[in-house]
Phi, psi and omega in degrees: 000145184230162179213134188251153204249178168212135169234156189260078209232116177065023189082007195261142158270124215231134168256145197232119173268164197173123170281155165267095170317152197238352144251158169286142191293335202225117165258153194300161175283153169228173174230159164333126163277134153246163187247351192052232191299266180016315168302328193278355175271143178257005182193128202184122183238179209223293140301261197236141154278126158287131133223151172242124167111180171287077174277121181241125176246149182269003174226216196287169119278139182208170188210135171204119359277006180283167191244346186251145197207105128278153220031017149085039173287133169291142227193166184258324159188153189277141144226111171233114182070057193231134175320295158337335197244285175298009117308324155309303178299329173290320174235031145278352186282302189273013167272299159336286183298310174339301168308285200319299201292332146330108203285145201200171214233105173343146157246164216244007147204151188271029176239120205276308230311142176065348177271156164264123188217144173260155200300125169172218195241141184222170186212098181277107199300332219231213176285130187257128176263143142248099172277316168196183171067233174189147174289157162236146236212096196266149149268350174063025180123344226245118154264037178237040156319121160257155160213138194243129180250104126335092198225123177262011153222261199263167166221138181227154169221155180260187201279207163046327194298163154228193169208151177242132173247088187264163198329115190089351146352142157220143173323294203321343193237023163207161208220161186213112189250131188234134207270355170200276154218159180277162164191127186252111189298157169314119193030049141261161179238164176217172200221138159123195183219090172319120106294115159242147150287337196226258181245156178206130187239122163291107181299164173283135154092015177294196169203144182240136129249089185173240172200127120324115161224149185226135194271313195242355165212236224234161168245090211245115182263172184201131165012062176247158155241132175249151178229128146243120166241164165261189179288143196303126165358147174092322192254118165325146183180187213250333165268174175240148188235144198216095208296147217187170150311347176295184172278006189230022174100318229252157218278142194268346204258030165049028160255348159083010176093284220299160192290171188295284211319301199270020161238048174264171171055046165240097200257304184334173185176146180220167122208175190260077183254154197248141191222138163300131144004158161209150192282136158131005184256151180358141142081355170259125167350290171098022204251119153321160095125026179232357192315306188294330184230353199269321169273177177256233202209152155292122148279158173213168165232131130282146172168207196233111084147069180275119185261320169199142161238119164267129178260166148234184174222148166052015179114351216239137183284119197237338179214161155225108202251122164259359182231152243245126337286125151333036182240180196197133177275125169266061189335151149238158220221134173282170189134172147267130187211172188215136174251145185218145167216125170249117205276121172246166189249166178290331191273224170263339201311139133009107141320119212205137189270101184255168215232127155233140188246159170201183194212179189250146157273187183308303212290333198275333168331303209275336183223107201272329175272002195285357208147159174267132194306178142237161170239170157251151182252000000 
């Protein structure tokens, strides 16, 4: 938006344009919304559940005080007027005003389309449009980066939009408490987690990470997918995570920290295997009969809806794999050295770091020029 000014120079009238930022340079800081129970829905209504089409969500459903879930949306599990379920809503109430009350930096327009916003509070008095193209949600490094939107009437999205989560953004940390009702355009997607006061409707095929909750009326979905996950191990969120004994912090007995409910649609597997040299690959010899101590190693991941690995060696990043095999070649060099490949997945699952330590043997330490080392691992 531009606004033109007039100067006056030598009898001449000069028309002048200037854009108006349309965020504030400085947003108020925000903090964790908690959700309590609440946290355990990926969908919690007030009146009625709608749905049409294949609706799948990774945690629970829930409705309180209404009794009707029409169309069969998949779930992890229903809780309807069921003690769970008025519990949830007592803390969704107090998650809620938690958002609201929070102080925060006016935005100087109600059309999200094309911004960038870095973590705090922002605040729309009236209806927020996301009309097309995507927000982007920056964290600048931090992931336990929050971000709050503040909406005194509607939040709308057009139909293709998204929102982006750059670096180090997490679902888990950013919330949109809207003062009346959402409404989500045909295949778009958001991110985070909606408190309406009143209803809030999915178009078909939109997809969320986060949740929808509505507190006092209905929830009407259409051939959506929802994912609720919590924060990467380590990190702060609104689910709770539980630092632990894996190589990635996370707990070795595969629950991730995390409540039952948000750890449905978690499939993944990962694990880190050392395989010997073959002659003719990077870095090998190629010689019969030298395999054992002359090459370096294959690292490899094996698992299940494995989406991308990145390795490094001694900290230093060496391969970034987006496709099936997942694997990475490994000179050999003498020393002690540690390979990490940190696996993330197509489903909900955890992201998680997996460790291999290995060493060069005696004969190649002692004769260095000899040939490239082997190691044990």
């Amino acid at each position: 938006m531009s606004s033109p000014f007039h100067l006056k120079r030598a009898g001449v009238a000069l028309a002048v344009g200037f854009a108006c930022a349309a965020v504030p340079a400085a947003a108020q800081a925000a903090r964790q919304v908690g959700l309590g129970t609440a946290g355990n829905f990926s969908v919690l209504a007030g009146s009625t559940v709608t749905n049409t089409g294949p609706t799948t969500m990774s945690s629970q459903l829930g409705l309180h005080p209404g009794t009707s879930v029409t169309g069969a949306p998949v779930a992890s599990a229903t809780h309807i007027s069921d003690g769970p379920a008025l519990q949830a809503k007592s803390d969704l109430v107090t998650g809620y005003n938690d958002a609201a009350g929070q102080a925060s930096t006016a935005l100087a327009t109600a059309e999200l389309s094309g911004q960038r916003f870095v973590a705090g509070a922002y605040r729309a008095s009236s209806s927020l449009l996301h009309s097309a193209g995507s927000v982007t949600l920056d964290a600048q490094g931090d992931p336990n980066a929050v971000f709050i939107f503040q909406i005194g009437s509607t939040l709308t999205t057009g139909s293709g939009t998204s929102v982006a989560l750059v670096n180090g953004a997490q679902a888990c940390n950013v919330f949109w408490q809207v003062g009346s009702s959402a409404t989500f355009g045909t295949g778009s997607t958001f991110v985070g987690t909606v408190m309406a006061l009143t209803t809030i409707t999915a178009n078909t095929a939109a997809t969320f990470n986060g949740r929808l909750l509505a507190r006092n009326a209905a929830v009407n979905l259409d051939t959506n997918t929802i994912i609720t996950s919590g924060c990467a191990p380590g990190t702060t969120g609104d689910s709770p995570t539980t630092g632990g004994p894996g190589s990635d912090g996370s707990p070795t007995d595969g629950t991730d920290g995390l409540p039952p409910a948000s750890r449905s649609n978690r499939n993944g597997t990962a694990t880190l295997q050392r395989s010997p040299g073959s002659p003719g690959s990077p870095g090998s010899p190629g010689s019969p009969g030298v395999r054992d101590c002359a090459e370096g190693f294959r690292g490899t991941v094996r698992g299940r809806q494995i989406k991308r690995v990145v390795f490094r060696m001694d900290g230093k990043r060496i391969a970034n794999r987006t496709s099936s095999p997942f694997r990475v070649f490994v000179r050999a060099m003498p020393g002690k050295h540690v390979i990490k490949a940190r696996v993330s997945f197509k489903d909900a699952t955890v992201a998680k770091t997996l460790k291999m330590d290995y060493r060069a043997c005696a004969a190649a330490l002692l004769r260095p020029r000899q040939g490239p080392s082997r190691f044990t691992g």
